[in-house]
N, C-alpha and C positions, 0 to 999 in steps of 0.2 A: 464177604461184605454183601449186603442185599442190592435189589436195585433200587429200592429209596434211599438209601445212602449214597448209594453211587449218583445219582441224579441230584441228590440233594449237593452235592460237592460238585457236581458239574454245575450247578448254576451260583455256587459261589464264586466257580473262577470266575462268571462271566460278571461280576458285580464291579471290581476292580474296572473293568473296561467302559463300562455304562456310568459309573463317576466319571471317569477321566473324560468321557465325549461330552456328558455335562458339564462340566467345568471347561471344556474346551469353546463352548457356544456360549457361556453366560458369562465368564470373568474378563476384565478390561480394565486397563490401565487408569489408574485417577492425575487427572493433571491440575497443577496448584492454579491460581490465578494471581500471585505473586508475581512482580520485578527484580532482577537485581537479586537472585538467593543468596547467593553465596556473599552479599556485605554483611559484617556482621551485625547484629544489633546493639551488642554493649559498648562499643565503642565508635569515636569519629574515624570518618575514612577519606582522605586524601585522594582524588584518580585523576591521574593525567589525562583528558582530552586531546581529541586530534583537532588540527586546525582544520577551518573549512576549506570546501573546496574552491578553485578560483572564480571568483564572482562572475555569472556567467555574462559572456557579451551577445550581442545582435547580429542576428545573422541572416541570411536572406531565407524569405519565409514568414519570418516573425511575425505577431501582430502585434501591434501597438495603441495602447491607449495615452490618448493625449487631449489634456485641455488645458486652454489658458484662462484665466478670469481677469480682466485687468479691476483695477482695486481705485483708482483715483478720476474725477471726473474730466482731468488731463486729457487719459487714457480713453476715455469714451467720447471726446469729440473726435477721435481718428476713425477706433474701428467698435465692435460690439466686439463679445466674447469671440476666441476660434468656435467655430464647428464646420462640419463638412466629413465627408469621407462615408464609408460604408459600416451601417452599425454591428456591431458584434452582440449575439444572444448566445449565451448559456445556461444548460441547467444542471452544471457544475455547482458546485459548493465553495467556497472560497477562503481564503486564509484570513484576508483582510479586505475589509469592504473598497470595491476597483472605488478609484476616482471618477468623477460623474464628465466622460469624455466620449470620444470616436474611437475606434479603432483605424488603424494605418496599417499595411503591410509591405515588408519590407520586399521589393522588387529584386530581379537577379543583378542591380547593377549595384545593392546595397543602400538604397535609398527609400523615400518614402515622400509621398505629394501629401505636403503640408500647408492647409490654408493661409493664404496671403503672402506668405514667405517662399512656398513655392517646390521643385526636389532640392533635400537635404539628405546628403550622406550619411549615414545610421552606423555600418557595418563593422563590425569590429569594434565597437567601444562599448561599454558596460554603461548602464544605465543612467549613475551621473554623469558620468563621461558628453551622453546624449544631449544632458538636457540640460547642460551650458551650454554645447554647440547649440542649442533652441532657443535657449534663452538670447543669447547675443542676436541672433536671428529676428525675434520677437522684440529686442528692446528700441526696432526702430519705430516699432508701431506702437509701443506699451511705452511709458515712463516707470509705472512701478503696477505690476500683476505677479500673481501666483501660475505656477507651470506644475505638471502633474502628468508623468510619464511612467508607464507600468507595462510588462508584460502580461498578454492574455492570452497568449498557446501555453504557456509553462505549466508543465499538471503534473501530479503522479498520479497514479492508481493504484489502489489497495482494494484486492478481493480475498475471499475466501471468508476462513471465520472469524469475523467482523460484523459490530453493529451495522454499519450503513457504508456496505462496499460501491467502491464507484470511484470517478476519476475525480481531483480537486486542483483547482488552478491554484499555483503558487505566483505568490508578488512580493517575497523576500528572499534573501540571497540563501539566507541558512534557516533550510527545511529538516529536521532530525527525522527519523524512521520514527520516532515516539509524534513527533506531530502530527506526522501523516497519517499514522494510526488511532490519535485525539479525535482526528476530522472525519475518519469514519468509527466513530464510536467504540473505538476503545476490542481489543478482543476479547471474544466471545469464550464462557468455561469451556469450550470446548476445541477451543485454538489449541496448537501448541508453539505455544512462545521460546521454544530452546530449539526451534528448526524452520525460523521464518526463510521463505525464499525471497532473495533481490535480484531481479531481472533491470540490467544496465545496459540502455546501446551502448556502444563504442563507435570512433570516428572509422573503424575498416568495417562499417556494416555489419557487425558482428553482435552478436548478444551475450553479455558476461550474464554468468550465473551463480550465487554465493548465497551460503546459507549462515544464518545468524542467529546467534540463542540471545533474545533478549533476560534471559534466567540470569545470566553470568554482566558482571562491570565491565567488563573485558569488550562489550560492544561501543562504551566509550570511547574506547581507543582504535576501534576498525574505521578503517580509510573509508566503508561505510555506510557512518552514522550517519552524516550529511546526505540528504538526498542530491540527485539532479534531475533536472526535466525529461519527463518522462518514463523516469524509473517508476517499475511496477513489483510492490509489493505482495504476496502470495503469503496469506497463514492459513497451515494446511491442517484440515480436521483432524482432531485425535481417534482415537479406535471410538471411544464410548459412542460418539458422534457415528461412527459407524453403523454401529451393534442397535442405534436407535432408526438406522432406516430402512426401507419397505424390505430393499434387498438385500440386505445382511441377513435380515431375520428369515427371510426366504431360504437362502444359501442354507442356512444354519438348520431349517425346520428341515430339510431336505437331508444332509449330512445326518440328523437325527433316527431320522424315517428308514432312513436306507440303513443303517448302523443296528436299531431297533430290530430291522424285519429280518437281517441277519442275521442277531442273536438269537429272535424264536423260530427260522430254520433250523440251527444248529440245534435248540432244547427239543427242539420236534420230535429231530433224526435219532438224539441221544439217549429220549424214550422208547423211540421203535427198538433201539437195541439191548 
């Protein structure tokens, strides 16, 4: 055999290798931007839902939006509208537009200094709950007014790949994973939707951590779908998302370079001989 055959077949073995490192730096996974795959399309589909979770109550900490408006001219020879208290500013995004009020915060003893009426016990009772005990409180100064009581610490936060990541104050009781993902614009092609993280405290100071494929119906039924205050949503980039930033393609031109200068040491040495 000559030594151009012989070299010529030595730089064929190295072809096979020099594909595979390209194909190792350029191919990447494609992720659908579909919900719900696996329902089928030709026919209706029946899925049990889990119930929500227990409506949350008032605890010490809390803030609280409150106003009263009295509605009849009765009502306005006693008192004017409530206001009073320390205003609340966010530049949170919101479920549903707050009621036009104060902010209250609930003290360690479960309570909250409420104009004209005075401390009222808050703590442990769920929102209507509240704001009868307010009402009856109010109806000696009011004959006939509107009451209007909302949480305003109650947020989740949704980052990663997401339209518009950030924290959103919730003022309903049933928040789904799919709302709180609506309210930061929906995920991004380059999300991956079958491995969202939820980050939950717990009442031992602890942090649950649980991973969710919104791809499958099957998140219908997990304990959850429902969010709660403070739960923080995580949708974690796919490889492409990768593969498109400074340092992947870095890493990768580097693995290249080094791989490359390799092989024409070897054809070098394979000539000398």
């Amino acid at each position: 055999m000559t030594k151009f055959s012989q070299r010529s077949l030595n730089l064929k073995a190295f072809i096979p290798v020099i594909l595979s490192m390209l194909l190792f730096c350029s191919c990447a996974r494609v992720y659908t931007a579909s919900y719900f795959m696996d329902v089928p399309n030709t026919v209706d589909t029946v899925v049990n839902t889990v119930s929500p979770y227990n409506v949350p109550k008032v605890k010490y900490g809390d803030m609280l939006s409150l106003s009263v408006v009295p509605l009849d001219q009765l009502s306005s020879l006693y008192q004017s509208p409530v206001s009073g208290g320390v205003p609340f500013s966010s530049q949170t995004a919101q479920l549903s537009p707050p009621p036009s009020g104060t902010s209250f915060t609930v003290d360690k003893n479960g309570t909250i200094e409420a104009p004209l009426i005075g401390k009222v016990r808050l703590v442990d009772l769920t929102i209507d709950e509240a704001k009868e005990v307010l009402r009856e409180k109010y109806a000696i100064f009011y004959k006939t007014f509107t009451l209007n009581l909302s949480f305003l610490n109650h947020k989740v936060t949704v980052l990663g790949e997401v339209g518009k990541p950030g924290s959103y104050i919730i003022q309903t009781d049933q928040v789904s994973i799919f709302d709180a993902i609506s309210l930061a614009g929906d995920i991004t092609i380059y999300g991956k939707k079958e491995n969202v993280l939820l980050v939950r405290d717990s009442s031992d100071n602890k942090k649950h951590l649980v991973r969710l494929n919104l791809n499958s119906e099957k998140i219908l039924q997990s304990p959850y779908y429902y969010l709660k205050e403070n739960d923080l949503v995580y949708v974690e980039p796919s490889r492409a998302k990768l593969i498109n930033t400074d340092a992947y393609r870095t890493r990768n031109f580097a693995i290249l370079t080094t791989t490359l200068s390799f092989l024409l040491v070897l054809l070098f040495r394979t000539k000398l001989l």
